[in-house]
TORVO-292132 format. One line per 8 residues: number of its first residue (from 1); for each residue x, y, z of C-alpha. Coordinates in steps of 0.5 Angstrom, whole numbers, always signed. Layout:
NUM> X/Y/Z ~ ...
***
This chain:
1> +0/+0/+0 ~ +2/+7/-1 ~ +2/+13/+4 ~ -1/+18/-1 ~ -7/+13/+1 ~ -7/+16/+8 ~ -11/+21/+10 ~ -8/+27/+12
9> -8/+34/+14 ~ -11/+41/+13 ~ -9/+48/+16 ~ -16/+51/+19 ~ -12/+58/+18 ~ -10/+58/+11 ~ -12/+51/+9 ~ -5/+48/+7
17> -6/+41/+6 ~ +0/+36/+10 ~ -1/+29/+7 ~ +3/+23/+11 ~ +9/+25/+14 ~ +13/+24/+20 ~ +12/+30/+24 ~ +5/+32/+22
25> +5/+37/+28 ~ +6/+46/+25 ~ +3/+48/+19 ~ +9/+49/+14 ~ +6/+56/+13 ~ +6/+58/+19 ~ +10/+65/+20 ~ +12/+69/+25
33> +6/+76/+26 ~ +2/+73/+19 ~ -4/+74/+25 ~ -7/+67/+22 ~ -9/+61/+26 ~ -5/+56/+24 ~ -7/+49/+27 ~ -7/+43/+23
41> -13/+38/+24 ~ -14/+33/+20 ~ -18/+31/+15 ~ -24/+26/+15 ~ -23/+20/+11 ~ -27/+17/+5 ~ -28/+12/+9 ~ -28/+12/+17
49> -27/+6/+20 ~ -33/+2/+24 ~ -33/+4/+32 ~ -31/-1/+35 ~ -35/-6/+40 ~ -29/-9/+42 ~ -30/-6/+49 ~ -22/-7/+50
57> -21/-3/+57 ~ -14/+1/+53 ~ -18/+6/+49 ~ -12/+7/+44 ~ -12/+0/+44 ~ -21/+0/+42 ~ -21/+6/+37 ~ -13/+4/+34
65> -17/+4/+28 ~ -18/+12/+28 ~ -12/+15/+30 ~ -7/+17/+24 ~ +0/+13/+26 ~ -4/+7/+26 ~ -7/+10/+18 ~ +1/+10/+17
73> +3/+4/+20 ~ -2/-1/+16 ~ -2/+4/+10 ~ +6/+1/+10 ~ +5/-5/+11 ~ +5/-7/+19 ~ +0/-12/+21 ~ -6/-9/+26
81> -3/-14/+30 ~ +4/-12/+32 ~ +0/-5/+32 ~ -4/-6/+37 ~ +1/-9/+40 ~ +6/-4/+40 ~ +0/+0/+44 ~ +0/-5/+50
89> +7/-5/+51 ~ +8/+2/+50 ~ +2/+1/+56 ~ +6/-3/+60 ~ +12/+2/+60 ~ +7/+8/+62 ~ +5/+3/+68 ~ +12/+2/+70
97> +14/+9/+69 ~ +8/+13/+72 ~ +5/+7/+76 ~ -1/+7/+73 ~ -4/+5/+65 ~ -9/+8/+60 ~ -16/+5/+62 ~ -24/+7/+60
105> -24/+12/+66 ~ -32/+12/+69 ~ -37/+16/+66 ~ -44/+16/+70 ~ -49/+20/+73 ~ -49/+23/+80 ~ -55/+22/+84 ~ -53/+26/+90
113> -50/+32/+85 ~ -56/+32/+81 ~ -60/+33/+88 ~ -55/+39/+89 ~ -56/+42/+82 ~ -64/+41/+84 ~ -67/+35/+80 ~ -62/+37/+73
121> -59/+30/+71 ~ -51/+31/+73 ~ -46/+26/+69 ~ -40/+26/+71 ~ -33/+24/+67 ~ -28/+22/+73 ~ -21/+24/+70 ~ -17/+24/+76
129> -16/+16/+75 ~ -13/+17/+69 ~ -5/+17/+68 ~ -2/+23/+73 ~ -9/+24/+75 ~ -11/+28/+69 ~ -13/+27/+62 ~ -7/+31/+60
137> -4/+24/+58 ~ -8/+22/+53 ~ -6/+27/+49 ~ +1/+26/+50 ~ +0/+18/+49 ~ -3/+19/+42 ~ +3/+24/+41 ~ +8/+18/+44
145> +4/+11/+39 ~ +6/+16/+34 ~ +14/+17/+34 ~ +14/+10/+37 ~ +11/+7/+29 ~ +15/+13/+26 ~ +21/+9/+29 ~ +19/+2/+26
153> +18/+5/+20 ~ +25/+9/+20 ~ +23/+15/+19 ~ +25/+18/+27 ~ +31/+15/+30 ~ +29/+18/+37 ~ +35/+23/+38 ~ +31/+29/+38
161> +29/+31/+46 ~ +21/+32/+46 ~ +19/+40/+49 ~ +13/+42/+53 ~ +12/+48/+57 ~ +7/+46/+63 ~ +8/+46/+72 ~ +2/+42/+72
169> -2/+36/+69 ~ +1/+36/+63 ~ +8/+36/+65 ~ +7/+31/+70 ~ +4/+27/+64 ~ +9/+29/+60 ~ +14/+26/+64 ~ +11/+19/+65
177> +9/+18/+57 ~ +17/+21/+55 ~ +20/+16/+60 ~ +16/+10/+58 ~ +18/+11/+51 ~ +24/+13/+54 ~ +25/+19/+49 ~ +29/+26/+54
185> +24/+30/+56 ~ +25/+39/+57 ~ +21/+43/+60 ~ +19/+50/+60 ~ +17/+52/+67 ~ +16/+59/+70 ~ +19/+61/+77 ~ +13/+60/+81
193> +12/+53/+80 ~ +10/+49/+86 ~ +16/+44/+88 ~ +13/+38/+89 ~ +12/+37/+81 ~ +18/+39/+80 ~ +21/+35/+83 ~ +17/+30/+81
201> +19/+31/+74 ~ +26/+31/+75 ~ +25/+25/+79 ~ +23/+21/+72 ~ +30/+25/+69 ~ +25/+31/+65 ~ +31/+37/+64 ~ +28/+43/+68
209> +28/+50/+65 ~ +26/+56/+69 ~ +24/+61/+65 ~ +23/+68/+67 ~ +18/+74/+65 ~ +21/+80/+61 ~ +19/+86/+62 ~ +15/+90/+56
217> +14/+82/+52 ~ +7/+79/+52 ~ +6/+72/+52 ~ +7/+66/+57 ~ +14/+66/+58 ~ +15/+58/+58 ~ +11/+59/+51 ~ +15/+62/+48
225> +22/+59/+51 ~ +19/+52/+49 ~ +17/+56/+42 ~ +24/+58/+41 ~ +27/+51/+42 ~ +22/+47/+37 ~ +23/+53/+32 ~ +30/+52/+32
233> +29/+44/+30 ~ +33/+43/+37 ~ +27/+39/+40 ~ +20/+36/+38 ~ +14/+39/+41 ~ +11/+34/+46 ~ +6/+39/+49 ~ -2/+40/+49
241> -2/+45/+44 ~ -5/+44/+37 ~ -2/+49/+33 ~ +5/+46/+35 ~ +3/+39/+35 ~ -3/+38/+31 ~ -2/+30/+33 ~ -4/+32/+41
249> -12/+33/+39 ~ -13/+27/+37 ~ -10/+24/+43 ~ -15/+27/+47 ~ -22/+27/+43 ~ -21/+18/+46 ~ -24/+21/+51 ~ -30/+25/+48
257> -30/+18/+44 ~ -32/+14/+52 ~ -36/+19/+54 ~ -40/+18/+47 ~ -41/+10/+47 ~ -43/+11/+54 ~ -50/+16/+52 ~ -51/+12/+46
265> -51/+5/+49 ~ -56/+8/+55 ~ -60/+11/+50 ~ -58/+19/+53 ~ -57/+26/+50 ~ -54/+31/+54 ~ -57/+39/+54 ~ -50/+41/+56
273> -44/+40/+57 ~ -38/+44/+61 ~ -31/+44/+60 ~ -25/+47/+63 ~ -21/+51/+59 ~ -14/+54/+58 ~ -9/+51/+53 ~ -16/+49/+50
281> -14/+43/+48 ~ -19/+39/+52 ~ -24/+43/+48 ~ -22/+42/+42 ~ -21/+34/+42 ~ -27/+34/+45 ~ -32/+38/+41 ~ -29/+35/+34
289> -30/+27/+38 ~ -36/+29/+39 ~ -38/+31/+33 ~ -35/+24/+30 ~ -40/+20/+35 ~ -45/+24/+31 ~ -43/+23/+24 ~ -42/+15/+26
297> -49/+15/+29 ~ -47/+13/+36 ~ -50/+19/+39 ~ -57/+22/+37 ~ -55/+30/+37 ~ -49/+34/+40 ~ -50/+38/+47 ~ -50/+46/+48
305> -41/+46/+49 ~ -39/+51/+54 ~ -32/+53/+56 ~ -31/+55/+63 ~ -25/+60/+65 ~ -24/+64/+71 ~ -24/+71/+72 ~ -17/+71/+73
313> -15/+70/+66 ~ -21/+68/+60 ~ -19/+70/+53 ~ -23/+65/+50 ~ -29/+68/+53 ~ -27/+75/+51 ~ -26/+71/+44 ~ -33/+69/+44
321> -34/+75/+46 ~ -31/+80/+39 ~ -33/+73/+35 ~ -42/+75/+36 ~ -41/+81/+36 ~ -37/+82/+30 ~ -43/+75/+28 ~ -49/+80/+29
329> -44/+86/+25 ~ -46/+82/+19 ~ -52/+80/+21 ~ -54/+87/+21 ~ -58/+85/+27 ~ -58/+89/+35 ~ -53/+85/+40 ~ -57/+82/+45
337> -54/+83/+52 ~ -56/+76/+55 ~ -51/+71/+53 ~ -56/+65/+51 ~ -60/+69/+47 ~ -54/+70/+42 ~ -52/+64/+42 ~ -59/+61/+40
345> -58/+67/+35 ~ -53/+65/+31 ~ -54/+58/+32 ~ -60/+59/+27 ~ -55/+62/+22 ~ -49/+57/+21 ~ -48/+61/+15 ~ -46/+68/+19
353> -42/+64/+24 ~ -38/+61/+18 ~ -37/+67/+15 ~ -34/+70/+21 ~ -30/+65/+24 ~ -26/+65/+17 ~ -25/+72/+18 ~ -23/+70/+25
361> -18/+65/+23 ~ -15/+70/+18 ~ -14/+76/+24 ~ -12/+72/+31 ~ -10/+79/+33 ~ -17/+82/+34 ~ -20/+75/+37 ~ -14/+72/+41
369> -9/+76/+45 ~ -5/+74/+50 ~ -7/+76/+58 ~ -5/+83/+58 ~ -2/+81/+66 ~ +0/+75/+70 ~ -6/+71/+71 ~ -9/+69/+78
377> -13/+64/+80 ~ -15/+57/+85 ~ -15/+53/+79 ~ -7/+54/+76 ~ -9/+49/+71 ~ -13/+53/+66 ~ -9/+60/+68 ~ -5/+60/+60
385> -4/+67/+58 ~ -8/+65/+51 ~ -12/+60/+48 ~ -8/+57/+43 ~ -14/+52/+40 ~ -18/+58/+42 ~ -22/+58/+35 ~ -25/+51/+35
393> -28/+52/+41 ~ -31/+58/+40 ~ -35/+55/+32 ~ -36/+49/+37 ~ -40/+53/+43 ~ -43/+57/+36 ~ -45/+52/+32 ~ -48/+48/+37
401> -52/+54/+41 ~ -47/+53/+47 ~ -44/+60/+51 ~ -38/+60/+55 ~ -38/+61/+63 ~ -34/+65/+68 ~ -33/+62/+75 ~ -29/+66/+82
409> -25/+62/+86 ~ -31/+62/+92 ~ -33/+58/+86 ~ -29/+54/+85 ~ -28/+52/+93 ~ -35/+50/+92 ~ -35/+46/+86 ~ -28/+42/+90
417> -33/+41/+95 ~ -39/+38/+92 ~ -34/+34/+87 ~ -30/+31/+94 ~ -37/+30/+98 ~ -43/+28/+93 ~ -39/+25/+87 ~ -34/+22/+91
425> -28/+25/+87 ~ -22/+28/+89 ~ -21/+33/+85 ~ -17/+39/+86 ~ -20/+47/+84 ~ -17/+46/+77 ~ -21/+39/+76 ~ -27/+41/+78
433> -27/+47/+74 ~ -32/+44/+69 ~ -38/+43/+76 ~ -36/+50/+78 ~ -38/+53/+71 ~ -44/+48/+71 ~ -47/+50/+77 ~ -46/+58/+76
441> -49/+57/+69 ~ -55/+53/+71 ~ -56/+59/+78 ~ -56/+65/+72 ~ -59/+62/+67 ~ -64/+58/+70 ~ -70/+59/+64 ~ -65/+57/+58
449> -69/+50/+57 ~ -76/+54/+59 ~ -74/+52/+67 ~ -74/+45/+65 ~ -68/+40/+68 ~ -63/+39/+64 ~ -58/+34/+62 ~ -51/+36/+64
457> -45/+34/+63 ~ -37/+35/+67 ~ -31/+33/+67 ~ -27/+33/+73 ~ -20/+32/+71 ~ -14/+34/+76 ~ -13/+30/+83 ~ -11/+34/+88
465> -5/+32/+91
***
């Protein structure tokens, strides 16, 4: 078989197409100050494989047949087998490494939440019980199958170092998935890094680098160093952000893909669903597995997609923000103030929202900018300076009629515990941002459905440690 049969990539911000290749990870024309928003995103095969009925408890083992390393892989020749098995021997060094291995994490309602969310039906995805503690894993493991099958096919020796810029979840994720894939891990971390994961990650023999805030200079600064060191080809981006590595999405939408097999067998349809955001890449991966449960008929229709962000550091939310009102600019219709009724708005005109978020993508700089100063918050997992898959997450919420949700930190303290007491999770602030963003929704707009209970959906991920 030949890998011009694989299916590739296309730039959502210029539309470049990228066919097979060892590292599908930044849009070839992506520039610095071009102001388009370069992320590579997959294109949707002719033919997509049948969802699976395996019931394999490794994830990436039950949907191997859609990730795009494994395309590669059969496409060169190798047998599903060795494929599948290449998956569970990279499993069972993430198990010695960290552990603890990949597995289906539970998804279920809570009776005792949806007591305290007053009779709405309250489904929970318990992340805390993934690999570090998070769902930063997954991304980072679709990242890791991919390098070890370009290793097979001799198209990557291993000798590049992996780079991520994170003091939290997906550092620690990062440094577990490299160790077991035993490739050298550097990480950009800032000067306020707690010292319990530092030393975790040096623990697993991941290179530290402190970086510092420069005056006068906008941006993450462990962003921008980690861009530096990816930009000069001296390391291969191991992060959770798509317009760097257009592989990390795909790992995360297994979990969009568990929580869609789940509703569909129970014959379930969310009205909402709350994710926490800060890179974006959760969202991102999970509105496009979403939309792919959709398309295979797994799920009968898509739930309103909220991005939650605390008032300490929200760029998506301003970005949603400029993105209706420039909508309703065209549309040449009055703004309306409440937040629910723009998004049902527009999404009854998909047109305008196309139209927009082309623009949108076209001009970065009037939609996503960096936080003007350095965020604070309780949940320090979601306090990125931007949000890097910042226009997924927007045409998501719009094209399903979903609006973003802002949360305080006495928020957040209550949302830790209800997790901790009714769902019996023991998540942190950053994990239980998601409920917290739920329940401030659901107090200020209690009539969105009429005043009906809805069906609602979070993902509680990040441990307290």
């Amino acid at each position: 078989m030949s890998l011009d049969d694989v299916t590739g990539f296309v730039c959502a911000g210029c539309g470049a197409t990228l066919q097979a290749s060892a590292h599908p990870f930044a849009c070839p024309n992506r520039r610095a100050g071009d102001d388009v928003d370069h992320v590579l995103v997959r294109r949707d095969p002719a033919s997509p494989p049948p969802w699976p009925t395996d019931g394999h408890p490794n994830p990436f083992v039950r949907w191997r047949r859609f990730l795009y390393a494994y395309d590669v892989g059969v496409h060169a020749g190798i047998p599903d087998g060795e494929l599948r098995q290449l998956i569970i021997d990279l499993d069972a060094a993430v198990l010695e490494a960290g552990g603890r291995s990949f597995k289906v994490t539970p998804f279920a309602q809570s009776p005792k939440l949806s007591a305290a969310f007053g009779g709405d039906e309250v489904w929970v995805k318990d992340e805390t019980q993934n690999v570090a503690g998070s769902h930063k894993a997954r991304h980072l493991m679709g990242v890791a199958i991919h390098l070890e099958i370009m290793g097979q096919l001799g198209l990557d020796d291993g000798s590049l170092p992996l780079a991520i810029a994170s003091c939290g979840n997906a550092a620690l994720a990062a440094s577990v998935v490299a160790a077991a894939a035993d490739r050298a891990l550097n990480v950009f971390i800032p000067t306020d890094a707690n010292p319990k994961v530092v030393r975790a990650l040096e623990d697993q023999g991941a290179y530290v680098n402190v970086c510092h805030r420069k005056a006068g200079v906008e941006g993450d600064p462990c962003y921008l160093d980690f861009r530096s060191a990816v930009g000069d080809d001296a390391m291969l981006p191991f992060c959770c952000q798509g317009p760097d590595c257009g592989l990390t999405v795909e790992g995360g939408q297994t979990l969009a893909w568990e929580m869609a097999t789940e509703l569909g067998w129970r014959k379930v349809t969310l009205d909402d669903l709350y994710v926490q955001v800060g890179g974006g890449a959760l969202m991102s991966a999970v509105v496009r597995g979403f939309e792919q449960a959709l398309q295979a008929g797994v799920i009968a229709a898509l739930p309103r997609f909220h991005a939650v962000q605390t008032e300490g550091c929200y760029p998506v939310v301003r970005a949603w923000e400029k993105v209706t009102a420039k909508a309703f600019e065209q549309l040449g219709a009055a703004l309306p103030e409440a937040w629910p009724d723009r998004a049902r708005a527009l999404a009854a005109a998909p047109e305008a929202v196309a139209t927009v978020m082309a623009y949108a993508r076209q001009h970065r700089s009037e939609f996503m900018r960096p936080w003007e100063t350095p965020p604070h918050s309780l949940a320090h997992g979601i306090l990125d300076d931007e949000t890097y898959d910042w226009a997924a997450i927007v045409e998501g919420m719009l094209n399903t009629g979903g609006w973003p949700v802002l949360i305080t930190d006495a928020d957040l303290t209550e949302a830790v515990r209800m997790a901790q007491k009714d769902a019996k999770v023991k998540a942190d602030a950053t994990g239980a941002s998601g409920l917290a963003g739920a329940r401030v929704d659901r107090a200020n707009h209690p009539a969105a459905d009429g005043g009906k209970p809805r069906k609602i959906g979070v993902i509680l991920s990040g441990v307290e440690r």
